[in-house]
Phi, psi and omega in degrees: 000138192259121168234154178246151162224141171258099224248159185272145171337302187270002150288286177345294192301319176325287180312335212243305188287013151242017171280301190283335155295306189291344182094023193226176153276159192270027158297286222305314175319299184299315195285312189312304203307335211262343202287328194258002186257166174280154221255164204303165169089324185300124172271087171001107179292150182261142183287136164268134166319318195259030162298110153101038145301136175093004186236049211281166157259331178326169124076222149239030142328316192273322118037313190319314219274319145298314178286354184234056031007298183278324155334304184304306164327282184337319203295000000 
């Protein structure tokens, strides 16, 4: 199937340099991209942000659960 699009100078260039960082045509590039969008009727799950906040190895997140163990202990 043949489509024309008329998309601006610095889209074109994205799409076509990130067709050619993958090694692909920018057909193949569009069709992957499309492939990645929900099918009709479907509604899109939304990511929640702030899913794993909090689960750093940094600092003492990982920690808590000992530590407010040991907290309890105390009394």
């Amino acid at each position: 199937m043949t489509v024309t699009l008329d998309l601006p100078a610095e889209a074109q260039a994205r799409l076509q340099a990130e067709a050619a960082r993958r090694g692909i045509t920018l057909d193949q590039l569009i069709a992957e991209l499309a492939d990645q969008l929900p099918a009709d009727g479907e509604t899109p799950r939304r990511k929640l942000a702030f899913v794993g906040m909090g689960s750093s190895k940094a600092g003492i997140t990982h920690q808590l659960d000992e530590l407010l163990a040991d907290g309890f202990r105390r009394d």
